[in-house]
Every structure is written in structure tokens, then in C-alpha cells.
C-alpha positions as CSV (number, residue, x, y, z in Angstrom):
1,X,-2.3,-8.8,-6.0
2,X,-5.0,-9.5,-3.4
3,X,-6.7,-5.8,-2.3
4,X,-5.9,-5.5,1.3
5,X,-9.0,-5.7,3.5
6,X,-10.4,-2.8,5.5
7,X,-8.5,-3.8,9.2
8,X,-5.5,-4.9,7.0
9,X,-5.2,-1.7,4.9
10,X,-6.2,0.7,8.4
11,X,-3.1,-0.8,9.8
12,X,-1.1,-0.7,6.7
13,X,-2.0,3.4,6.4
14,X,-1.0,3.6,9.9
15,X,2.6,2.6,9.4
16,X,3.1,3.9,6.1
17,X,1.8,7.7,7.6
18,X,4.1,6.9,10.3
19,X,6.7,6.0,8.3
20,X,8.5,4.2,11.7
21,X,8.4,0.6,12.9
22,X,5.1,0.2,15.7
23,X,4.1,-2.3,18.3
24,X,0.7,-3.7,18.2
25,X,-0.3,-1.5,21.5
26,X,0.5,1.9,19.5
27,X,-1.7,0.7,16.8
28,X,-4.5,-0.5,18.8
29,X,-4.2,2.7,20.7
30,X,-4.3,4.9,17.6
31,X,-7.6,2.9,16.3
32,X,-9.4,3.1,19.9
33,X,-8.5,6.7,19.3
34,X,-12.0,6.4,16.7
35,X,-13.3,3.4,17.9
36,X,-13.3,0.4,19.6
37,X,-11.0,-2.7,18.7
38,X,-9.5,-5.8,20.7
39,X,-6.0,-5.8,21.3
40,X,-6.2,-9.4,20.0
41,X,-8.0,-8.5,16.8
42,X,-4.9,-6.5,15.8
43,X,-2.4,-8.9,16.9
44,X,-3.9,-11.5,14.6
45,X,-4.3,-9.3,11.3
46,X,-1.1,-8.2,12.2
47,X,-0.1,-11.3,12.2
48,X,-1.7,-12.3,8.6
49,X,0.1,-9.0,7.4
50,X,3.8,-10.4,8.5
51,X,2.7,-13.9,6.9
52,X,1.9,-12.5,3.4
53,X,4.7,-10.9,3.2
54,X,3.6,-6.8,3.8
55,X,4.9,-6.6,7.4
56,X,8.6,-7.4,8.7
57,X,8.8,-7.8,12.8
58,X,11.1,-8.4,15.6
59,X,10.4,-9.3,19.3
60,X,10.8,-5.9,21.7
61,X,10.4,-7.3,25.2
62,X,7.3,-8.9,24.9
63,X,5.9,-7.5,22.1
64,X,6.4,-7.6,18.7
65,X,7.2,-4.4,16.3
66,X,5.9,-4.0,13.0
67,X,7.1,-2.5,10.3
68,X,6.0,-2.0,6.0
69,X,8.2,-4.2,3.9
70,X,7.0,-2.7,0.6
71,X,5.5,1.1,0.2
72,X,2.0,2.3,0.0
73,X,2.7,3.1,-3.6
74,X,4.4,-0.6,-4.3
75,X,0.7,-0.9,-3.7
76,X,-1.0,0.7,-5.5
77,X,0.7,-0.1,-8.6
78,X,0.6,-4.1,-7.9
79,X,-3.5,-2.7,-7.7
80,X,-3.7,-1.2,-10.7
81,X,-1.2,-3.7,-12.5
82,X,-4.2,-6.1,-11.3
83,X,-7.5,-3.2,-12.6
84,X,-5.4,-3.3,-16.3
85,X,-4.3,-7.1,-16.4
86,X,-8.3,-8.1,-15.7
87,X,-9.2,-6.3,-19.3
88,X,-8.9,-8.4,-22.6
89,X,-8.4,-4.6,-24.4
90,X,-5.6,-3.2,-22.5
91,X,-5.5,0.0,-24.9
92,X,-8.8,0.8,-24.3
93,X,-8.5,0.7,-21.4
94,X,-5.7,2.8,-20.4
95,X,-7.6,5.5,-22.5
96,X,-10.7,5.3,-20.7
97,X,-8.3,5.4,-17.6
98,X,-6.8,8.7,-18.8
99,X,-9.8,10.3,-19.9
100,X,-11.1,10.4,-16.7
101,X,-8.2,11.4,-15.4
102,X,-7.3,15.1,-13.4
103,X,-5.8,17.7,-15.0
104,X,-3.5,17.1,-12.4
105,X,-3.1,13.6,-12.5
106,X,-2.6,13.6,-16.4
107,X,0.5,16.1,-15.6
108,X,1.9,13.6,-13.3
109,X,1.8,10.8,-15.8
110,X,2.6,12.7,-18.5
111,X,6.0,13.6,-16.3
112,X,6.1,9.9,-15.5
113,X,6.1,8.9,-18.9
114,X,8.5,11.1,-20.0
115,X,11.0,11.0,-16.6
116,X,10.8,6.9,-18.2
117,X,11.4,8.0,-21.7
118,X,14.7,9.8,-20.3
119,X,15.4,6.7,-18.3
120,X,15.3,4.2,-21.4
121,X,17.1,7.1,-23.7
122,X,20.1,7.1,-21.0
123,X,20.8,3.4,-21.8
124,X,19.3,2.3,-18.0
């Protein structure tokens, strides 16, 4: 998976905050709230967005609505499926992963893996 660039994923974490469909005028609105962008400029990465696949949209009036076909998190797993498929030594690194790793986050994958463990012990 391609990492998003830096207009693409601004407009990505835009919707997904949102978490409702948007024209391009709210979003350029939002971003001029910080600084300065062409109405255009966000049409057209919107545009590239709906094209490979992240963004569905539909015609309201004139313009066009935007909404997230996959989740922020859909994401960040096709990014780190990416980080772990780019190493020849998988195991390693997955424990260099973890070792640097919150207490925090460790929790949560520990749950993960075990919330999975339950899964695949249910027969699912």
C-alpha cells in the first residue's frame, strides 16, 4: 500500500474525524481555516482519492460529496502490513517492533492477540 501523501492524508483525516460524507467547499473551508489552499487543488486530490479507491462520491447539486470507503485504521494496518512485508527477517522484526513498544501499546496488542486467540479457539 502506497503511504498517502501530505494533501491526500489532510483530507483523509478530515473525513475520517468527521466521520460524515463532505463536499469539497467544507474541506477547503476547514483547511483555509490554517492556511491557504485553491478550491481547485482539493478538487483534484480529491479526485485522485475517489480514483484509487479511498473515496466514494455522488453529485449534490453541483458539487460532489466525499466520503472514506475504507477506515483510518484499514490504513494503518495495510501500512504496517507494508513496514513488516519490506524485512527479509520478519521475527526480528516484530520484536524490535514490540520492544519499542508503550506500556500501553503492548497492553493493547497483547489484548489483540489474545481477543484473536479467542476468535480462532471459537471455531471462526
Amino acid at each position: 500500500m502506497r503511504r498517502l501523501g501530505d494533501l491526500e492524508a489532510e483530507i483523509m483525516n478530515r473525513l475520517w474525524d468527521w466521520g460524515q460524507p463532505a463536499t469539497v467547499r467544507e474541506i477547503v473551508d476547514d483547511i483555509n481555516t490554517s492556511r491557504p489552499l485553491a478550491y481547485t487543488t482539493v478538487t483534484t486530490v480529491a479526485d485522485t482519492l475517489y480514483r484509487k479507491g479511498w473515496l466514494m462520491r455522488w453529485k449534490s447539486g453541483r458539487a460532489w460529496t466525499y466520503e472514506p470507503v475504507r477506515s483510518r485504521e484499514d490504513y494503518t494496518v495495510g501500512l504496517m502490513q507494508d513496514a513488516l512485508g519490506s524485512s527479509a527477517d520478519r521475527k526480528t522484526a516484530l520484536l524490535r517492533f514490540v520492544e519499542h513498544m508503550s506500556a500501553e501499546d503492548a497492553e493493547a496488542l497483547d489484548a489483540a492477540l489474545r481477543a484473536v486467540g479467542r476468535h480462532e479457539a471459537d471455531g471462526h
